[in-house]
VEXKOL-631483 format. One record per residue: residue in three letters; z, x, y of N, C-alpha, C in turn. Coordinates in steps of 0.001 Angstrom, whole numbers, padded with zeros to 6 digits, always signed. Layout:
# VEXKOL-631483
AlaZXYZXYZXY
...
# end
This chain:
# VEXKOL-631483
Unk+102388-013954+037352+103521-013142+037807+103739-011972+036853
Unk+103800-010983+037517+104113-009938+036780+105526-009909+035885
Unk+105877-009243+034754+107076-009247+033863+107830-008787+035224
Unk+107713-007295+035516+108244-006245+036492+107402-006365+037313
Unk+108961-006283+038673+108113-006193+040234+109256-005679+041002
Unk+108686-004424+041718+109811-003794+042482+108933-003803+043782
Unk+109685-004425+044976+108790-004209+045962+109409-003918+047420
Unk+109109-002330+048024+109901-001810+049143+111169-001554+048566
Unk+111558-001294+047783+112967-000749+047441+113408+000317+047245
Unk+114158+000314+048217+115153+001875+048572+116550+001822+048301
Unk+117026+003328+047979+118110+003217+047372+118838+005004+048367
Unk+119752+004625+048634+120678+006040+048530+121687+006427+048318
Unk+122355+007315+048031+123411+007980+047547+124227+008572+049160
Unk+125198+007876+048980+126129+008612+050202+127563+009288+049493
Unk+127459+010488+050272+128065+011659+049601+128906+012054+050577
Unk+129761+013363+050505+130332+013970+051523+129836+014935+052414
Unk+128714+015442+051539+127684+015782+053000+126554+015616+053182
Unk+126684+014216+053022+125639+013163+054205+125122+011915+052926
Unk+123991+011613+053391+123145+010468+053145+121825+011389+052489
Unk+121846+010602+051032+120402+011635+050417+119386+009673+050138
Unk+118359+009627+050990+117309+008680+050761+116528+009327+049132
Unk+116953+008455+048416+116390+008999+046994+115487+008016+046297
Unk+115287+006767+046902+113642+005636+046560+113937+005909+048199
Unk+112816+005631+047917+111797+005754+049625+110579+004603+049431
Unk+110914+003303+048893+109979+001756+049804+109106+002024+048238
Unk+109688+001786+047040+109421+002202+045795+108483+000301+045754
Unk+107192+000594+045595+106224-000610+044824+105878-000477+043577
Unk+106175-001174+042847+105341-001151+041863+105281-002512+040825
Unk+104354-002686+040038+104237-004314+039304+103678-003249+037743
Unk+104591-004251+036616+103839-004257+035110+104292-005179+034634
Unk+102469-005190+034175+102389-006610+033238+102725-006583+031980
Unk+102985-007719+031458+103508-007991+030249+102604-007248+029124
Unk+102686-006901+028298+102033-005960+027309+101423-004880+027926
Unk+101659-004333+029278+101216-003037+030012+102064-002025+029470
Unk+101306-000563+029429+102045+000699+028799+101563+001602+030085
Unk+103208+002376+031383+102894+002243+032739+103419+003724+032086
Unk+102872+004947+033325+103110+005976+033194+104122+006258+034254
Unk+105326+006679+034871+105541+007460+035831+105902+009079+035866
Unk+105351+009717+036706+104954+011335+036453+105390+011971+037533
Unk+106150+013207+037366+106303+013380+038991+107545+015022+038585
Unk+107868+015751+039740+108492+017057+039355+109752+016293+039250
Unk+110633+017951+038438+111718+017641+038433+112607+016620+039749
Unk+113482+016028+040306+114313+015783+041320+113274+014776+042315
Unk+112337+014209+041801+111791+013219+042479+112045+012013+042678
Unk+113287+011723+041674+113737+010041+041605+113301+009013+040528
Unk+112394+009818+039740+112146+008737+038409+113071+008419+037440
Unk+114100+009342+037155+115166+008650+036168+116289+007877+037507
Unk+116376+007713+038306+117084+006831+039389+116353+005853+039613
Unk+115099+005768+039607+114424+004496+039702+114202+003842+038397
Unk+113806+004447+037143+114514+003853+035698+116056+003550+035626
Unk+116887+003667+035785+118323+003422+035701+118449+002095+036836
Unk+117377+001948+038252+117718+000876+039326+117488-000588+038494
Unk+116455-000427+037513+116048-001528+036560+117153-002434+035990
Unk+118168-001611+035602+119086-001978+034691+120652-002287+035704
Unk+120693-001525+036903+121178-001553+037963+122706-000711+037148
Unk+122317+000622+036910+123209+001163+036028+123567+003038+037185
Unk+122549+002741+038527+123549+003669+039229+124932+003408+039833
Unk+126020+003971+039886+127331+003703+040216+127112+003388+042036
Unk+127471+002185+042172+127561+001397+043313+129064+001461+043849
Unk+130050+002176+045020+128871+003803+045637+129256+004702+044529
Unk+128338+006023+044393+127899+005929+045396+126200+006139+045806
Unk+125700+005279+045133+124354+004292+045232+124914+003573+045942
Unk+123556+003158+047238+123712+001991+047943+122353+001212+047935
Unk+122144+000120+047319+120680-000315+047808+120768-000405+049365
Unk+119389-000015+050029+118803-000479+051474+118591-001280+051147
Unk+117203-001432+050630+116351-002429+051199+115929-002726+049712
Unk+114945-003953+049246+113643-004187+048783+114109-005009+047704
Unk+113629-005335+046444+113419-006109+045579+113550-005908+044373
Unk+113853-006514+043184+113720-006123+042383+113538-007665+040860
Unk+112405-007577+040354+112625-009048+039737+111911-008218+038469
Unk+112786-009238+036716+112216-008996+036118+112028-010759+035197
Unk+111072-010801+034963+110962-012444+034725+111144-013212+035561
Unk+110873-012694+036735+110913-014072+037537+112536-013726+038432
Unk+113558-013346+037530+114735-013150+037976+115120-011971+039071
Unk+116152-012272+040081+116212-011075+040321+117434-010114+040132
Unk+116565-009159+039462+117663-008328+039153+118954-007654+040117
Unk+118764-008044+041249+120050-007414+042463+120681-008276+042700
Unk+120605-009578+042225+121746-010451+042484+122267-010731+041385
Unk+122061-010230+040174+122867-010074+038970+124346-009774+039053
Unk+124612-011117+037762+126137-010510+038229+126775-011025+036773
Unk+127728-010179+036112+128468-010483+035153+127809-010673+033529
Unk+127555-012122+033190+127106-011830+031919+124749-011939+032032
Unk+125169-012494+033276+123718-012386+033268+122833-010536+033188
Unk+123742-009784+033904+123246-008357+033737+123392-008183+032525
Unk+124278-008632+031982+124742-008312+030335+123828-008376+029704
Unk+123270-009646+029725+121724-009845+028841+120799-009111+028978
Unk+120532-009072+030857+119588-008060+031029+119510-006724+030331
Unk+120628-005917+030152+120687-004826+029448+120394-004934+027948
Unk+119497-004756+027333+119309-004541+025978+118594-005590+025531
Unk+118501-006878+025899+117845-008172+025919+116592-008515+026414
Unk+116699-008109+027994+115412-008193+028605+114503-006676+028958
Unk+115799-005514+029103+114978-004313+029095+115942-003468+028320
Unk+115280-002629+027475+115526-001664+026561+115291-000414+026928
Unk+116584+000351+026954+116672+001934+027993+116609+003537+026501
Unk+115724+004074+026625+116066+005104+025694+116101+006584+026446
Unk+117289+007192+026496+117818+007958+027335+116972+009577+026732
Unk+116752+010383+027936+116396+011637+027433+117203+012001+026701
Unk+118501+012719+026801+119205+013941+025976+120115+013245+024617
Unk+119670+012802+023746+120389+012193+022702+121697+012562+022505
Unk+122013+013770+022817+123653+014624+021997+124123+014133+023476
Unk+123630+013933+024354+124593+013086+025357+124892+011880+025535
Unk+124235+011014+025140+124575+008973+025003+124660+008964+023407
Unk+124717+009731+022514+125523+009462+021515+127021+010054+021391
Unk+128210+009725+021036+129208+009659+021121+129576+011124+019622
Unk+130540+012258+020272+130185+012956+018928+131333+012608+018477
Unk+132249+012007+018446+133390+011369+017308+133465+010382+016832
Unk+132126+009852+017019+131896+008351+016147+131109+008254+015183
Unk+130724+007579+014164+129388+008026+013194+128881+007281+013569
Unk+127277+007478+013378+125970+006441+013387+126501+005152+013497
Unk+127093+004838+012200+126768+003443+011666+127946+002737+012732
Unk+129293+003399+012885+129950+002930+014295+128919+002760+015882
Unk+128367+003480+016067+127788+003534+017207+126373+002179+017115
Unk+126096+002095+016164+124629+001167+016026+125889-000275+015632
Unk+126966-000530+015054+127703-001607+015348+128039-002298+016676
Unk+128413-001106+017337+128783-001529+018565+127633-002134+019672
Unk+126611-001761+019496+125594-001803+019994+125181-003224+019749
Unk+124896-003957+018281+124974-005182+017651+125603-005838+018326
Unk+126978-005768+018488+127945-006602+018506+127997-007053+019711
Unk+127447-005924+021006+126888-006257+022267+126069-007216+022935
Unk+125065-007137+021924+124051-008158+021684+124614-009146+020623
Unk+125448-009702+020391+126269-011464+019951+126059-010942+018180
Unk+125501-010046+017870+125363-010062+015996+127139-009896+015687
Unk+127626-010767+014546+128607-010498+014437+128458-010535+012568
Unk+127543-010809+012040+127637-010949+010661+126587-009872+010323
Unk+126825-009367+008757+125842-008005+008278+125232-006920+009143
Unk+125754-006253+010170+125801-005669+011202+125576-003973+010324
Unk+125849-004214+009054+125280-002727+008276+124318-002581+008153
Unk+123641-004317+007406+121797-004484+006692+121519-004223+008597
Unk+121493-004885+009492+120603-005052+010417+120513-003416+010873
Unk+121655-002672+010711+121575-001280+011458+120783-000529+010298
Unk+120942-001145+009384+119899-000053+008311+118325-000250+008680
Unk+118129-001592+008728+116889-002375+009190+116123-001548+010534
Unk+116973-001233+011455+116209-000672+012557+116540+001063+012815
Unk+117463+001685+011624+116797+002831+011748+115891+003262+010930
Unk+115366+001966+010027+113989+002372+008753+113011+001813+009807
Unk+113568+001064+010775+112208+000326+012145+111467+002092+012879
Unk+112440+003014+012868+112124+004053+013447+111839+005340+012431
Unk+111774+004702+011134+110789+005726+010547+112315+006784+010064
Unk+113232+006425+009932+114493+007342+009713+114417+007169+007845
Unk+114663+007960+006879+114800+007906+005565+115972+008179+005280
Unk+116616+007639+004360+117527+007463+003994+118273+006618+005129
Unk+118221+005154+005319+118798+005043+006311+120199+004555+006352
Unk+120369+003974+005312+121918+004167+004618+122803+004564+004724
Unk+122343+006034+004340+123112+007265+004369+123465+007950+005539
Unk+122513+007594+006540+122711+008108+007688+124192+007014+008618
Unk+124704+006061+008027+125481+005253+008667+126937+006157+008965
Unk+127451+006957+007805+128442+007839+007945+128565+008810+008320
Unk+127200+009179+008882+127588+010841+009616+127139+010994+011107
Unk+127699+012162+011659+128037+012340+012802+126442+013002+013385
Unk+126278+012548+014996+125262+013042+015439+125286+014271+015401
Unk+126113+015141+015816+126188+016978+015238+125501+016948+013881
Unk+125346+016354+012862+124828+016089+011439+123660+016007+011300
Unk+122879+015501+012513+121470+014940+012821+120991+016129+013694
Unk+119400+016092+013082+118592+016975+013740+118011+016296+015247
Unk+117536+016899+016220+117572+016459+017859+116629+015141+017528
Unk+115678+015361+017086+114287+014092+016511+115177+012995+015896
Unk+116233+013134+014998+116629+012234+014406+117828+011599+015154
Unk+118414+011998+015799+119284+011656+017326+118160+010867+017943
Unk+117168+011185+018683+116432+010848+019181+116026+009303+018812
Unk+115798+009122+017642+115385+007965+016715+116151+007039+016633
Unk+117641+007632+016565+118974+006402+016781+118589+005937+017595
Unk+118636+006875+018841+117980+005758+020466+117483+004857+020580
Unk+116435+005170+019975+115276+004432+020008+115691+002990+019351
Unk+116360+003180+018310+116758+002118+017487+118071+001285+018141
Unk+118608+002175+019080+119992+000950+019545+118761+000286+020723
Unk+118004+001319+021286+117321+000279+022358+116219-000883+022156
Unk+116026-001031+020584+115715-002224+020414+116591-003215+019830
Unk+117568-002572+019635+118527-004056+019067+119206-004606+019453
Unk+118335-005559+020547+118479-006785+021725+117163-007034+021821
Unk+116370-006638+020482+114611-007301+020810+113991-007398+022596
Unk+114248-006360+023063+113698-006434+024367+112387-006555+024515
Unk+112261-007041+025783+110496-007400+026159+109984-006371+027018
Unk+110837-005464+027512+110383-004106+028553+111266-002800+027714
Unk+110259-001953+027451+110961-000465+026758+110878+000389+027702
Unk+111756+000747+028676+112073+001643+029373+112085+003113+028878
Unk+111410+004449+028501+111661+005481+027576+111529+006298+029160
Unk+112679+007293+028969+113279+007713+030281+112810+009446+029552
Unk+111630+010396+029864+111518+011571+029369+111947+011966+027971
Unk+111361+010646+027010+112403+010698+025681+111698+011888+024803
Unk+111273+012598+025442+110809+014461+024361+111209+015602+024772
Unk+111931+015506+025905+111899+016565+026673+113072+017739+026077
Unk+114024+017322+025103+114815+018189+024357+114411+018381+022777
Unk+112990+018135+022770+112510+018362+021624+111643+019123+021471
Unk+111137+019755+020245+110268+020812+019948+108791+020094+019787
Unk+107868+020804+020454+106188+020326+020220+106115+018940+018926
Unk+106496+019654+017765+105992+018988+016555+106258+017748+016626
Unk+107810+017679+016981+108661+016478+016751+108080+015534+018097
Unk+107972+015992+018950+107641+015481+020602+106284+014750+019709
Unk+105675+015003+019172+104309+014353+019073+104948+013137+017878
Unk+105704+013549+016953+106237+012784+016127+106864+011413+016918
Unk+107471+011758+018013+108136+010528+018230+107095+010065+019332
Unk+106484+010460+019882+105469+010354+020821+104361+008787+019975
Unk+104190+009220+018890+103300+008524+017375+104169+007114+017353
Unk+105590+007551+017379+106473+006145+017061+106602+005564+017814
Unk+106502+005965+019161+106978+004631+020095+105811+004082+020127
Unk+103947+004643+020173+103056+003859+020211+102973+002838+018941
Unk+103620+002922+018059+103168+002329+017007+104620+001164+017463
Unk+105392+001484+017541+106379+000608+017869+105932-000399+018877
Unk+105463+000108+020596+105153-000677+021448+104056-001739+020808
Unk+103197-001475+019991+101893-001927+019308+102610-003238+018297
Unk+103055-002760+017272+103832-003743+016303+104787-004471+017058
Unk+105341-004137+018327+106471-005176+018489+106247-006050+019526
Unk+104574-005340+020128+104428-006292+021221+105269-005912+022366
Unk+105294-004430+022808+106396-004440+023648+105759-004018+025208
Unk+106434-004095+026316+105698-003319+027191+106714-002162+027452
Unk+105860-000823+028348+106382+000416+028059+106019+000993+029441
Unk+107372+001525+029663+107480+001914+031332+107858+003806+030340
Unk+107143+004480+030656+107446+006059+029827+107887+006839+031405
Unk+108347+007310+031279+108817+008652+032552+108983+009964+032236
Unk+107776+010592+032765+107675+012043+031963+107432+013138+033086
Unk+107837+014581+033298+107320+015194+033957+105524+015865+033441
Unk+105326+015172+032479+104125+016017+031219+103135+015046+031609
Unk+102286+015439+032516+100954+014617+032332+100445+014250+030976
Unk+100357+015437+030470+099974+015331+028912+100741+013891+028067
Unk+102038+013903+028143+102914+013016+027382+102528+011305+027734
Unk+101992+011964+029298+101658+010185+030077+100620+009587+029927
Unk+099420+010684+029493+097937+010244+029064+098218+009897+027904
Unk+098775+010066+027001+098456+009976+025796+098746+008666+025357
Unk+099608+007678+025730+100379+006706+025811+100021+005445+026875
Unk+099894+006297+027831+099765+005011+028842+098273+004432+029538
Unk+098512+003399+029677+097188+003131+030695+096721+003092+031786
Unk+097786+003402+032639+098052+003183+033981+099201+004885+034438
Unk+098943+005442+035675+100007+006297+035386+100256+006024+037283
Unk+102075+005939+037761+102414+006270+038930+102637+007413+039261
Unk+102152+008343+040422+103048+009467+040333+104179+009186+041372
Unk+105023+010102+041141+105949+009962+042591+106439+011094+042862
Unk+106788+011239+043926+106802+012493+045080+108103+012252+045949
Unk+109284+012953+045913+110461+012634+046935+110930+011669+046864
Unk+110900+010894+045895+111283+009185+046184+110477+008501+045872
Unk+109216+008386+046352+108178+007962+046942+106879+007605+045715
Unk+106356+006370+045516+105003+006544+044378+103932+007028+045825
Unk+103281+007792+045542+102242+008741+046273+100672+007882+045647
Unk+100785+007918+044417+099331+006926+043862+099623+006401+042669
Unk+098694+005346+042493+098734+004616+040994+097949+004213+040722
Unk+097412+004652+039389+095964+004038+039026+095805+003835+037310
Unk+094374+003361+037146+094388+004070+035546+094110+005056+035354
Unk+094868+005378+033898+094965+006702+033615+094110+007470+033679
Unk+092787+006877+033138+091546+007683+033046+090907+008136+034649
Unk+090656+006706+035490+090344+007673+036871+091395+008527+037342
Unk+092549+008243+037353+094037+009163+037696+093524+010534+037674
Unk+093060+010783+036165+092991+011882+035711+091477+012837+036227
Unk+090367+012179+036053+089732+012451+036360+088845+012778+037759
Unk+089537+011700+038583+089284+011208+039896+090736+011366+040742
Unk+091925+012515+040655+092724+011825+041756+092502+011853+042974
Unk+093304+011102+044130+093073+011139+045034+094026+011959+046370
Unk+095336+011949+045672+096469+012560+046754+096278+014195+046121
Unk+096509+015030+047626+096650+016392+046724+097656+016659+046267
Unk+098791+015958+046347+100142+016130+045150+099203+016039+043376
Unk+098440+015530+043839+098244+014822+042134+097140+015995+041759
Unk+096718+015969+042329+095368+017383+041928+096075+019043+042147
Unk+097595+018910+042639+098590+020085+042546+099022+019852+040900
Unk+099401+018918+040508+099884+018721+039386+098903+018830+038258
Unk+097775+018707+038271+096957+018832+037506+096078+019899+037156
Unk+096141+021133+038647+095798+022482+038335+096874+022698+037904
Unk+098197+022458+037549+099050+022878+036957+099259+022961+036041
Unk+098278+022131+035157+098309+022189+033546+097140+023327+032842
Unk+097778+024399+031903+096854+024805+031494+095084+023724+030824
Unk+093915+024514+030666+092997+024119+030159+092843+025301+029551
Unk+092867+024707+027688+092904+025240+026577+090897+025420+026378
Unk+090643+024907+027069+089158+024630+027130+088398+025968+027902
Unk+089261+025964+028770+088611+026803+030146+089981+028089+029827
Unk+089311+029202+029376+090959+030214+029236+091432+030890+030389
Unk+089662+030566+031147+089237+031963+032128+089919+031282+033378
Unk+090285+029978+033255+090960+028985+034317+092274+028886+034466
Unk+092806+029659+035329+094578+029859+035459+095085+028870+036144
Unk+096356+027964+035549+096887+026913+036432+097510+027789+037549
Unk+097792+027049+038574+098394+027313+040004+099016+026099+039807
Unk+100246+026876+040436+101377+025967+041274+101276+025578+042464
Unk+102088+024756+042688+101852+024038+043495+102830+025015+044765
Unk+102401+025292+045783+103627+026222+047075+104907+025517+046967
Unk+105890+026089+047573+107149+025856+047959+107802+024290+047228
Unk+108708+023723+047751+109652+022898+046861+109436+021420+047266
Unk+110309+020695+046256+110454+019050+046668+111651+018837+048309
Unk+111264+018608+049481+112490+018804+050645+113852+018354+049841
Unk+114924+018752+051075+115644+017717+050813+116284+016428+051177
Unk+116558+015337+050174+116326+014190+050326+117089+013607+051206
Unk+118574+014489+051834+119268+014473+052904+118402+014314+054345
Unk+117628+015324+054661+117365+015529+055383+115401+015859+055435
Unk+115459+014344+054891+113326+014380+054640+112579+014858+055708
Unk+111890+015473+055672+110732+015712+056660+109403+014424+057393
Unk+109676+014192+058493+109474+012840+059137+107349+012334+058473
Unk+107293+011967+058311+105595+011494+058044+106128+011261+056867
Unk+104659+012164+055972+104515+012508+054111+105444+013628+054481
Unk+106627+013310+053281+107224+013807+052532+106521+015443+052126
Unk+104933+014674+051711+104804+016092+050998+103918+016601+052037
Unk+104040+016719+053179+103199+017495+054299+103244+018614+054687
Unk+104543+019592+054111+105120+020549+054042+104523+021746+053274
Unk+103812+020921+051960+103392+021636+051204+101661+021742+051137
Unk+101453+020621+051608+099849+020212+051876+099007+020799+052191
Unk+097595+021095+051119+096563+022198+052305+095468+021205+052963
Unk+096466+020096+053045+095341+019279+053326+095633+017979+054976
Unk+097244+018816+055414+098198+018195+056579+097553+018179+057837
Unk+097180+016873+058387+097155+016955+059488+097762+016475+060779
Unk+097551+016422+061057+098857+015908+062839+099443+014543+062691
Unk+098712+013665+062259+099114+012074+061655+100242+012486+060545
Unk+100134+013346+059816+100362+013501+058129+102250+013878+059077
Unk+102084+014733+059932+103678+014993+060716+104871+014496+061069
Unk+103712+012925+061884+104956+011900+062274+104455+010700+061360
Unk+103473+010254+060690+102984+008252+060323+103544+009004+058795
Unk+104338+007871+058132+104730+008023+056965+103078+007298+056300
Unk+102360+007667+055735+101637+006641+055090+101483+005700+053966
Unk+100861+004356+054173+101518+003167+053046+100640+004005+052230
Unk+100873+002679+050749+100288+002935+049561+098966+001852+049755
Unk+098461+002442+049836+097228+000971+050040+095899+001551+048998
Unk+095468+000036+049124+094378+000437+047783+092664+001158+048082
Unk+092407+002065+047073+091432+003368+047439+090212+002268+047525
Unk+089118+001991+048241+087621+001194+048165+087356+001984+047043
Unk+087080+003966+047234+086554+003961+046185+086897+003636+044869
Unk+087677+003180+044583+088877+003382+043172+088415+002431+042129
Unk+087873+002276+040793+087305+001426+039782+089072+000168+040002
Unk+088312-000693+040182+089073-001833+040399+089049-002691+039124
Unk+088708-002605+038021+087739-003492+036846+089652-003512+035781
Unk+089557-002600+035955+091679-002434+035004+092720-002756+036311
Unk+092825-002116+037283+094084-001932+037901+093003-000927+039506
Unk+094013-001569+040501+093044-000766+041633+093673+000230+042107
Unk+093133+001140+042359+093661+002792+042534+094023+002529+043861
Unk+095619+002912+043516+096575+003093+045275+096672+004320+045405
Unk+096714+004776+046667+097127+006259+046957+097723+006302+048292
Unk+098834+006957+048657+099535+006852+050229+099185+008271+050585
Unk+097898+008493+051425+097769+009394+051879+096921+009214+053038
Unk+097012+009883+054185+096372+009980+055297+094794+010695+055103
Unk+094903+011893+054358+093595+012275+054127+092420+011172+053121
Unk+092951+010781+052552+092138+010231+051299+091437+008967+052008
# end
């Protein structure tokens, strides 16, 4: 049995003008010591489908439809009270993109990494243990850092608190939700270095969510993309990359410069993500497709697994009519 298993699960947001379908029949399984990529444009639903884990969208106005959701065996949608409690920080560990926003700016460090403790049942030396896990994240002076304010801290070193309240509940799933994306190159690789060395030493498994192909190869072994809601393909990283199969994914990938090739200009991908109010009936992404045909209009297509796809790691899914 897989640690994580989400299967057919949809979610939407009802608003005042209208109904936005934002998972669209979301599959996916990771195994225990797996490091999973999900990749996908801005407004596609990957930090809503990281947050469904923890079941931390506001119910309404989130509504689950449909589908599943188990982590250990448990399921996470019939959670209720202190059992979610655990789940949060215990069984999965959330590290939020924008640090100067889930840290609190009128509290200091060493308040904010207490509270966090105390969440998780520590009620004795709650200073040594908070010193303990921001030297776990490579922070110096970590001491010193207990009395001052995140305004005080550089974005990397904000960043690092995160990291450090989201392990202290020793979790068995590290959820890292676009955790570089308000950071500068240098530091992005800096913390990029720590969570592998972290996932590695702590034995952890690692669900990363990045719009950066780059950020997802580097880290993971497996990468999902997703499209409107929707995972479009999933494979390992290496055929992913080399071999994809949906043309969302080979849009995204002329999209990255090649430092190799100068004479090779990325292209974008045409026009936008629809909207999720009002989806366009088949593929989602048929709109944009140079590859749409009359099926692609009205048959939504499953995710089913590629024959050709190296099956030997993980078997290459792709939901596409052409492929």
């Amino acid at each position: 049995m897989s640690l994580l298993e989400v299967r057919d699960y949809r979610l939407a947001f009802d608003g005042y003008e209208g109904t936005a379908q934002v998972l669209n029949g979301i599959d996916l399984a990771v195994e225990q010591g797996e490091a999973v990529g999900i990749v996908g444009e801005t407004g596609c639903g990957k930090s809503v489908l990281a947050r469904s884990l923890l079941r931390l969208n506001p119910e309404p106005p989130a509504r689950i439809v449909s589908g599943s959701i188990h982590f250990a065996g448990e399921d996470v949608l019939r959670m209720q009270g202190p059992a979610l409690r655990r789940l949060r920080g215990t069984g999965i560990g959330m590290v939020f993109q924008d640090p100067a926003t889930y840290l609190n700016p009128v509290f200091t460090i060493g308040h904010q990494m207490a509270d966090v403790l105390r969440a998780h049942g520590h009620r004795r030396l709650i200073a040594d243990r908070s010193v303990e896990l921001l030297e776990s994240v490579q922070l110096r002076d970590a001491a010193g850092l207990l009395p001052r304010y995140p305004h005080e801290l550089s974005g990397g070193m904000r960043q690092r608190v995160l990291i450090a309240q989201a392990l202290a509940g020793n979790p068995r799933l590290l959820v890292a939700d676009e955790p570089t994306t308000a950071l500068d190159v240098t530091v992005q690789r800096q913390v990029l270095a720590l969570i592998a060395d972290l996932v590695t030493r702590l034995q952890l498994t690692l669900l990363l969510i990045s719009h950066d192909l780059g950020v997802i190869g580097a880290l993971c072994r497996r990468i999902a993309v997703m499209y409107a809601g929707s995972i479009i393909e999933d494979a390992p990283t290496a055929d992913l990359l080399s071999s994809p199969r949906h043309p969302y994914t080979r849009g995204l990938l002329a999209a990255v410069p090649d430092l190799d090739r100068p004479d090779r200009l990325p292209r974008g991908i045409p026009g936008s993500i629809p909207s999720l109010r009002t989806p366009p009936p088949g593929c989602r992404f048929h709109p944009r497709c140079p590859l749409v045909m009359p099926i692609c209009r009205t048959d939504e297509p499953l995710l089913r697994r590629d024959q050709a796809g190296d099956a030997a790691d993980h078997p290459h899914r792709v939901a596409c009519h052409a492929a």
